[in-house]
C-alpha positions in Angstrom: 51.2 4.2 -7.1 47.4 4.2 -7.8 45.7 7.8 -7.2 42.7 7.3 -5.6 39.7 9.6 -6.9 37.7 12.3 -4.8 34.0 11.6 -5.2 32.6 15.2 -4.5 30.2 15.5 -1.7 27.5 17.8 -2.1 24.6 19.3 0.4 21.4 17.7 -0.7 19.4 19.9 2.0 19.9 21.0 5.6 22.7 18.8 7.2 21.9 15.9 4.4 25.0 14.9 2.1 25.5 13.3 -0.7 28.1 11.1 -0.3 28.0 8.4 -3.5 29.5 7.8 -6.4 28.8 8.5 -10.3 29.1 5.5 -12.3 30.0 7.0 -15.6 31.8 3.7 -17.3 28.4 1.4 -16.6 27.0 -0.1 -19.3 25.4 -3.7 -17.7 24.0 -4.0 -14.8 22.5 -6.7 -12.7 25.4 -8.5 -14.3 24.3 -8.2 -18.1 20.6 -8.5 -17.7 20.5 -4.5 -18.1 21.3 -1.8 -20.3 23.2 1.2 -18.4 23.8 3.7 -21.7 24.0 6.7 -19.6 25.7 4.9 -16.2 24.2 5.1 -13.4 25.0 6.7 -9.8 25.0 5.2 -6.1 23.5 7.3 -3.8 24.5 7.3 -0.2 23.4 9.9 2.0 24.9 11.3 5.4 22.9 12.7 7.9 24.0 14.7 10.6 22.6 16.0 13.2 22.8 15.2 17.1 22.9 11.4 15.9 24.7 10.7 12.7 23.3 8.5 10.1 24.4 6.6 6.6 21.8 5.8 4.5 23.3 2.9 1.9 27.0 3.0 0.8 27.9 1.6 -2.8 29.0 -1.0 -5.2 31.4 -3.0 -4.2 34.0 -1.8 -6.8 33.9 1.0 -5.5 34.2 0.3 -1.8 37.5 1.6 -0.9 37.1 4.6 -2.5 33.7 5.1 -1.1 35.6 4.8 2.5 38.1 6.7 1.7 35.6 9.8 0.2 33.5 9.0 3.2 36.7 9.7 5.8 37.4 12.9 4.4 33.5 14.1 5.6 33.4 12.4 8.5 35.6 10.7 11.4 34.2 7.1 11.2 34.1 6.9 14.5 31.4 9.5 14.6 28.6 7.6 12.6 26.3 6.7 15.3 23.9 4.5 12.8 23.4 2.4 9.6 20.9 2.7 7.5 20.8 -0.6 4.7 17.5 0.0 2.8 18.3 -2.8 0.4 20.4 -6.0 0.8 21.5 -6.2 -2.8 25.6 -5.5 -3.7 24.7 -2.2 -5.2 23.4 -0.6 -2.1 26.0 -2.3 0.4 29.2 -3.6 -1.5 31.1 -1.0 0.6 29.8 -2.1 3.9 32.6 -5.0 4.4 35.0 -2.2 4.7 33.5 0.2 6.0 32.5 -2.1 9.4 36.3 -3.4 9.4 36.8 0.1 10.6 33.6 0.6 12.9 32.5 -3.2 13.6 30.0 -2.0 16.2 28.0 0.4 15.0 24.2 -0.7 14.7 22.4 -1.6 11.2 19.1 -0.7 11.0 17.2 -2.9 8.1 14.1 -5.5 7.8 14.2 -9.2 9.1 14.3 -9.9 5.5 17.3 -7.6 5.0 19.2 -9.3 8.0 19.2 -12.5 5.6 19.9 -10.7 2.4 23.2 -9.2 3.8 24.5 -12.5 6.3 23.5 -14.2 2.6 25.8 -11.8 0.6 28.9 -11.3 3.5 28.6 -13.8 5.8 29.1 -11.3 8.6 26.6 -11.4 11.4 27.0 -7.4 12.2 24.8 -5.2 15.0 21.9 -5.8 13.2 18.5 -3.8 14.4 15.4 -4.8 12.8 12.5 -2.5 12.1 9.5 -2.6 10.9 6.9 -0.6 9.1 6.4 2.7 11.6 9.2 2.5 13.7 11.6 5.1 14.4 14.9 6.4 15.5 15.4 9.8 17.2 17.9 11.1 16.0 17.7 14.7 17.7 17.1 18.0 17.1 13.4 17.5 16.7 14.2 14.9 13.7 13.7 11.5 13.5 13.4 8.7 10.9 10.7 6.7 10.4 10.8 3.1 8.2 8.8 2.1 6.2 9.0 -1.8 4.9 8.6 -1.7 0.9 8.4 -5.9 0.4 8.9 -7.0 -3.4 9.8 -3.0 -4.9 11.7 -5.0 -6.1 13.1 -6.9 -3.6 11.6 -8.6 -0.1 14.6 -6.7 2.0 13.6 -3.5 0.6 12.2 -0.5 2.9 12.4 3.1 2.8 13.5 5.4 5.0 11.6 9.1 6.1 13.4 11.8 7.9 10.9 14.4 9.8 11.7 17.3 10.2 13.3 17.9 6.6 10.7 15.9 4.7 12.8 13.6 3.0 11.9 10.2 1.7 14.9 8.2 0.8 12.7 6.0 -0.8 15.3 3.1 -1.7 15.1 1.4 -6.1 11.1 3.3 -6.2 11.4 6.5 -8.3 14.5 6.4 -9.3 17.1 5.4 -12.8 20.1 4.4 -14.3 21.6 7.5 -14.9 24.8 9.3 -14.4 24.8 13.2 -14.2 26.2 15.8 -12.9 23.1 17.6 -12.3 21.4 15.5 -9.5 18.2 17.3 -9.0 15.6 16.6 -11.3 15.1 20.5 -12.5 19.0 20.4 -13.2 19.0 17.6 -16.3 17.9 16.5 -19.0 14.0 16.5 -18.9 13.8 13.9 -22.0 16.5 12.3 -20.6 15.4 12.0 -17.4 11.8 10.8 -18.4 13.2 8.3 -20.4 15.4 6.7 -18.0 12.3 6.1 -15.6 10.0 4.5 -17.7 13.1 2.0 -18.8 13.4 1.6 -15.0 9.9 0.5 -13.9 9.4 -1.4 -17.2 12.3 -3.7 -16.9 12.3 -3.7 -13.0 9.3 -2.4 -11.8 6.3 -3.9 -13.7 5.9 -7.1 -12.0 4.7 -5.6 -8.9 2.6 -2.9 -9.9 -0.2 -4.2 -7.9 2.2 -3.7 -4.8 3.2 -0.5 -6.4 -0.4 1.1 -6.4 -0.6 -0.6 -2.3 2.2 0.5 -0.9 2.3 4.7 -2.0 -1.1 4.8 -1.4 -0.1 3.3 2.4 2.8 5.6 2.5 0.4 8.5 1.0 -2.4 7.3 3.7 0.6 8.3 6.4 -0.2 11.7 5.2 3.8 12.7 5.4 5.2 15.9 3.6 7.2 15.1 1.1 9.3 17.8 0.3 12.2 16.1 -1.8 12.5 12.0 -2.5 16.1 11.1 -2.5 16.4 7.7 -4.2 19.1 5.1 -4.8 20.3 5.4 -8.4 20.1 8.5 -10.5 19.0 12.0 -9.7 17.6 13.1 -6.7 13.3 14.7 -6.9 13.2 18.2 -5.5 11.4 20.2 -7.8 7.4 18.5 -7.8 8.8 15.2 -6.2 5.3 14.0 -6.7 5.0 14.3 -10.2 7.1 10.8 -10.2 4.8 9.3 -7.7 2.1 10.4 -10.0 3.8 8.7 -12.7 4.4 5.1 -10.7 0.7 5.0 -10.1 -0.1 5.9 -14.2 2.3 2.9 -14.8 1.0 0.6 -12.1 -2.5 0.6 -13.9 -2.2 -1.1 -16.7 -0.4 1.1 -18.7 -0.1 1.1 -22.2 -0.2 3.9 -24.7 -1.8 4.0 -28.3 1.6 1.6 -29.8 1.8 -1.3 -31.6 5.2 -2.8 -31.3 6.5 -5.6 -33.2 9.5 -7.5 -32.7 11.1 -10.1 -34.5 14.5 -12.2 -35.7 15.5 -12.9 -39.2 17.8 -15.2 -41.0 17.2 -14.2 -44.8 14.8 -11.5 -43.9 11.5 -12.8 -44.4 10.4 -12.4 -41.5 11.4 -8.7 -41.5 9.3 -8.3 -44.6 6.4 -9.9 -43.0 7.1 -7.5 -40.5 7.4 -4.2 -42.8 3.9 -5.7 -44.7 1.9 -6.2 -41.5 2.7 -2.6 -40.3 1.8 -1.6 -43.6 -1.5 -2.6 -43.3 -1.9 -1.5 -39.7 -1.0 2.2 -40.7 -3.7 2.1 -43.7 -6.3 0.5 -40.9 -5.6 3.6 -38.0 -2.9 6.5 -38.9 -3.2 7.7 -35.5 -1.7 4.3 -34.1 2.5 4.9 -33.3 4.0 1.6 -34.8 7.3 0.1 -33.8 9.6 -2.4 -35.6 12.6 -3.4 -33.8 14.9 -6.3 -35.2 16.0 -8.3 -31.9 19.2 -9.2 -33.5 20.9 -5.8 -33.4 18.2 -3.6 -30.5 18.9 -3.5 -27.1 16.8 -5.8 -25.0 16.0 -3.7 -22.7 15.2 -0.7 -24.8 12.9 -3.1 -26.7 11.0 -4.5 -23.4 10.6 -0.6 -22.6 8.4 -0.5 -26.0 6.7 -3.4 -24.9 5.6 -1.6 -21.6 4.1 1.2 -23.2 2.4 -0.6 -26.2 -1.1 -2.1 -26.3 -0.3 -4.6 -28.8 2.9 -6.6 -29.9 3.3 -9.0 -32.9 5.8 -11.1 -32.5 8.0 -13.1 -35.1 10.9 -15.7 -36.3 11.1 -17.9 -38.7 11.2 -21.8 -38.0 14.5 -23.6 -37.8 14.4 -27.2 -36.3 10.6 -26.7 -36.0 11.2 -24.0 -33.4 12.1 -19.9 -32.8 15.3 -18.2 -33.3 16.8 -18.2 -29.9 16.7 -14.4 -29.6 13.1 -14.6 -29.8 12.5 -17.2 -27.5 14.7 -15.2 -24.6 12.5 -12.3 -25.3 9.4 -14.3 -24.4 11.2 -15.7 -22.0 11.8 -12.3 -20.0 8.4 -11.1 -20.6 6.8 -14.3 -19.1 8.9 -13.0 -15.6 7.4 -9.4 -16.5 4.1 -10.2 -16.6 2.8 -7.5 -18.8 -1.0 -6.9 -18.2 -3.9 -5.4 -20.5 -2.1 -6.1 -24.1 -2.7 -7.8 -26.6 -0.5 -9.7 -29.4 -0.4 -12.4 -32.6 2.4 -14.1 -33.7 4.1 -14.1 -37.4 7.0 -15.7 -39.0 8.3 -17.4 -42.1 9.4 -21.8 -42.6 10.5 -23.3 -45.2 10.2 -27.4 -45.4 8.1 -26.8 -42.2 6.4 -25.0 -39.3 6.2 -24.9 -35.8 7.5 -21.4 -34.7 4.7 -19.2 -35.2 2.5 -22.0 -32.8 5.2 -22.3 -30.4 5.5 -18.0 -30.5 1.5 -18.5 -29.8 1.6 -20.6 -27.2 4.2 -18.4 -25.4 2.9 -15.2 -25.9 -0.6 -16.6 -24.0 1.7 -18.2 -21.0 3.2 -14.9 -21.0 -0.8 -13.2 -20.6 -1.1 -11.5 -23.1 -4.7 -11.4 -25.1 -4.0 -13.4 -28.3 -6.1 -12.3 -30.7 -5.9 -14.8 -33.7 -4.1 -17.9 -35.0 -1.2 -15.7 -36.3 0.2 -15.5 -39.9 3.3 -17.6 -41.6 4.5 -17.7 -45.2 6.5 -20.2 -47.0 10.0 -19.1 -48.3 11.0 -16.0 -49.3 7.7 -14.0 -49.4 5.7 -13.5 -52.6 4.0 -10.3 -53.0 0.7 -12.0 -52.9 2.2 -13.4 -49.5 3.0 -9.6 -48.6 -0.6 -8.6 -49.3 -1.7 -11.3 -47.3 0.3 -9.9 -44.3 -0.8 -6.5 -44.8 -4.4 -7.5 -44.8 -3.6 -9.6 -41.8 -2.4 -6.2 -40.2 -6.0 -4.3 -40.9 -7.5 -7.4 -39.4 -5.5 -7.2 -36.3 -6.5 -3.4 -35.9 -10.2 -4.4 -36.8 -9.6 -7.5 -33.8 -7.6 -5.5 -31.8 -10.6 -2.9 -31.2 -12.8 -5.4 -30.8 -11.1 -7.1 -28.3 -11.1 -3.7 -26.6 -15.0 -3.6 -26.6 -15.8 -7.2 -25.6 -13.2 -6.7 -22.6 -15.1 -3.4 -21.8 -18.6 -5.6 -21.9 -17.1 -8.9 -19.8 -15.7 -6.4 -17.1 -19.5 -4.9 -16.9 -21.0 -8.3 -17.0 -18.6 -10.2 -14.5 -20.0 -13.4 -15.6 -17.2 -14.4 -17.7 -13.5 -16.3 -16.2 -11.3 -13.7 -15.0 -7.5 -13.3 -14.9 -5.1 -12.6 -11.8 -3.4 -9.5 -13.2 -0.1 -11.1 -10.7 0.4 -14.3 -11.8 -2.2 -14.9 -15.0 -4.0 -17.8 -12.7 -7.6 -17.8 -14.5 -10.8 -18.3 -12.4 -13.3 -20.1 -14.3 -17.0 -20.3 -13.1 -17.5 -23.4 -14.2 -15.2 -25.0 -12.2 -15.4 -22.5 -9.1 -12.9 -22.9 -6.2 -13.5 -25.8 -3.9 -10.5 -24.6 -1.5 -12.4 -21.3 -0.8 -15.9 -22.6 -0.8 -17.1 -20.7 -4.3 -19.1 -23.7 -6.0 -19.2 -24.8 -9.6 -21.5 -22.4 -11.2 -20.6 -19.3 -9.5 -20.1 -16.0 -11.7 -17.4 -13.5 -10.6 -19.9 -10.8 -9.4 -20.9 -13.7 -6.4 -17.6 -14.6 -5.6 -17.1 -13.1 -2.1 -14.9 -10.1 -1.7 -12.4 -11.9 0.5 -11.7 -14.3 -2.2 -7.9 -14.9 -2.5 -6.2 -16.2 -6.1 -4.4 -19.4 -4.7 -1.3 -19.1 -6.6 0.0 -15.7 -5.5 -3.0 -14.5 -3.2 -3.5 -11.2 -4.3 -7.2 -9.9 -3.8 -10.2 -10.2 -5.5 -9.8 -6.7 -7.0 -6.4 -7.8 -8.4 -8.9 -9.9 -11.2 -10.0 -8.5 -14.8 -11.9 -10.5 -17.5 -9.5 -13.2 -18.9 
C-alpha cells in the first residue's frame, strides 16, 4: 500500500495558510530548460475568512497529495473561490482533481488565463474573468484586489492583493527555485537566497524588463501597503519585502556589473587556451575587472546565462568543425538571442585548423543577439603557439582599451541623439537616414525630432524604450 505524505501547513499571517508543497528531488524544470540544484517549492495559499479562497494549487505530480493535504485543512466543500494567477502546469496541475470534487466552484483568472487552462485541461470550469482593479469581498473588512501582470512571464499572469492584511501574492515576480524549510526570507540562507533570485530573473525574467520597470511602478502608483509578498516558488518576503522590488527594478535597468565573462567549447583545448590568454591580458589591462571563464561543456547552462546577466562584456568561443561552432556554443547563442540581454558588449574567439568560419558565424550571432560587438574577433591556427597566446593576450588589453571606449562614445551618442538607436525589446534599429514612413518621421530625421508617441513597429514599445544602437 503506498503511504501518502503530509505536506505541513503552516500560518503565513492572520488566517492565511500555506498549503504547498516542497519540491526537494527537483533538479529540471520547465522540462530540462532549467537548473533546480536546490528544488524548488509550490506555493498555494488558503485564505479564510467569511469567504474562503485558494490562491494556485501545485504541480501536477503532486496533485493527489496536494488534495489530500488540502482535505485535512479544510472541508472542500467550504472553498467558496479560486484563485489561478498563472495558467502554467506548475501553478494548476492539481486543479483537475481538485474540481472533480468541487466542479462548481468559481475560478477567478484573466481572459488570457481562461485560454491557458481550457488549452492545458480541456475543461471549460466556472471561470470569472477579472481585470486589473477589480475585486472580490471577501468579508470581514478584506477584500482582494487583481492585478493583471501580462508577459511576467507569461500573458495569463496577474497578481493577486489581499486588503486588510497587506499581502501581495504576486504570482512568478519576486520569487525562486528554492526548497527550504525556512520560508520567510529572514529564516534562510541570505547568500543562498540572493543567489537563487538573480538566477530567476536572468533566465526568466530578463526579457521583459521593460514591462518589469512598467508594471511595479503601476502597482507602486496604487499606493498599496505591502506588508509581506507571498510568491509562487521559493520563500515567502516578510522581513523588507521591498528590498526585492528594489532589486527587480536594479535588474530591469540594464544591469550589468563590472564582469567580463567568457564562455567557450573545446575539442583539443585551444580554444580554452585562447581563453586563459585573453583573460590574461584583460587582468594586466584593469585588475579591478572580475573575470569569468566557464567551459560550456561541463557548466550548467543556466548558472552560465546568470553570469552573462550580470556581466558587461562576454567573449565568446569554439573552434571551427565543418566551417561552423561546436553545437554547445551555438545553443548558448541560441538562448541568449530569446533573452535579449541589453547594454553589453562582446567579441568572438576561437581556434580552426584547414579552415575558418566559427569565429564569423560566433560574430554574426552575438550582434543578432544585441549585443555591442566591439571588433572583428581573434582566431588561431592549430594548437596555439606562444606567439599566438601573446597575440590573444594583447587582444584582451585591446578589448578593455575598446571596451571603455565603447562606454564613452555610447555616453556621447545618448547626449547627442543624432545617431540610429536600438529598441532595448526586440533590437529593431531606427536609422535616420531611412526614417519611418509608417509613422510619418521622414528621411533625415534625428532621434531628438522623432515625436514622443513614436512606436518601434516590431514590438511597439515606446520611444523611451530606445538607446543609441
Amino acid at each position: 500500500m503506498r503511504l501518502e505524505r503530509r505536506e505541513m501547513a503552516f500560518i503565513v499571517k492572520n488566517n492565511i495558510s500555506w498549503v504547498g508543497k516542497q519540491d526537494w528531488e527537483l533538479r529540471e524544470f520547465h522540462g530540462s530548460e532549467y537548473s533546480t540544484h536546490r528544488g524548488s517549492s509550490y506555493n498555494s495559499y488558503l485564505i479564510r475568512e467569511e469567504k474562503t479562497v485558494l490562491i494556485d494549487t501545485v504541480w501536477t505530480p503532486y496533485a493527489e497529495e496536494f488534495v489530500a493535504n488540502l482535505e485535512r485543512e479544510v472541508e472542500l466543500g467550504a472553498i467558496d473561490y479560486i484563485i489561478a494567477n498563472h495558467g502554467e502546469a506548475d501553478h494548476s496541475g492539481a486543479l483537475p482533481a481538485l474540481m472533480s470534487r468541487i466542479p462548481d466552484t468559481p475560478i477567478y483568472c484573466t481572459e488570457n488565463g481562461v485560454k491557458s487552462l481550457r488549452g492545458h485541461y480541456h475543461q471549460d470550469w466556472n471561470f470569472q474573468v477579472v481585470k486589473t482593479g477589480d475585486s472580490l469581498d471577501l468579508g470581514n473588512g478584506k477584500k482582494l484586489v487583481f492585478v493583471e501582470m501580462p508577459m511576467l512571464h507569461w500573458p495569463d499572469s496577474m497578481a493577486t492583493y489581499l486588503t486588510g492584511d497587506a499581502v501581495l501574492f504576486s504570482n512568478d515576480a519576486f520569487g525562486q527555485h528554492y526548497a527550504s524549510a525556512r520560508m520567510f526570507n529572514d529564516q534562510c540562507d541570505q547568500a543562498e537566497l540572493q543567489e537563487e533570485c538573480i538566477k530567476y530573473y536572468a533566465n526568466i525574467l530578463t526579457p521583459f524588463s521593460p514591462l518589469v520597470t512598467r508594471k511595479i511602478q503601476e502597482v507602486l502608483a496604487l499606493n498599496l501597503p505591502i506588508d509581506m509578498i507571498a510568491t509562487s516558488h521559493g520563500i515567502i518576503w516578510r522581513d523588507n519585502p521591498s528590498q526585492i522590488v528594489e532589486q527587480y527594478l536594479r535588474w530591469a535597468d540594464d544591469y550589468q556589473e563590472n564582469q567580463i565573462t567568457l564562455l567557450y567549447d573545446t575539442m583539443w583545448n585551444g580554444t580554452r587556451m585562447l581563453a586563459e590568454a585573453i583573460s590574461e591580458g584583460m587582468r594586466r589591462a584593469d585588475p579591478s575587472v572580475a573575470i569569468k571563464l566557464f567551459n560550456l561543456a561541463n557548466t550548467d547552462k543556466n548558472d552560465v546565462l546568470t553570469h552573462v546577466f550580470r556581466s558587461k562584456a562576454i567573449l565568446v568561443g569554439s573552434p571551427t568543425v565543418n566551417n561552423v561552432m561546436l553545437p554547445r556554443v551555438a545553443a548558448l547563442l541560441e538562448e541568449m538571442t530569446g533573452l535579449r540581454f541589453r547594454n553589453k558588449a562582446a567579441a568572438a574567439f576561437g581556434t580552426h585548423g584547414w579552415s575558418g568560419g566559427a569565429v564569423d558565424r560566433i560574430a554574426e550571432r552575438l550582434a543578432g543577439a544585441g549585443f555591442r560587438v566591439l571588433n572583428q574577433g581573434i582566431a588561431a591556427e592549430w594548437r596555439p603557439t606562444i606567439d599566438a597566446l601573446s597575440g590573444a593576450a594583447a587582444f584582451g588589453e585591446a578589448f578593455i582599451a575598446q571596451l571603455s571606449g565603447a562606454a564613452d562614445a555610447q555616453g556621447e551618442a545618448a547626449c547627442g541623439c543624432s545617431g540610429m538607436m536600438r529598441c532595448k525589446t526586440c533590437s529593431w534599429i531606427y536609422d535616420p537616414a531611412k526614417g519611418e514612413s509608417s509613422q510619418g518621421v521622414a528621411p533625415g530625421t534625428v532621434w531628438s525630432d522623432v515625436p514622443d508617441s513614436f512606436l518601434c513597429p516590431e514590438c511597439f514599445m515606446g520611444k523611451h524604450d530606445f538607446v543609441p544602437a
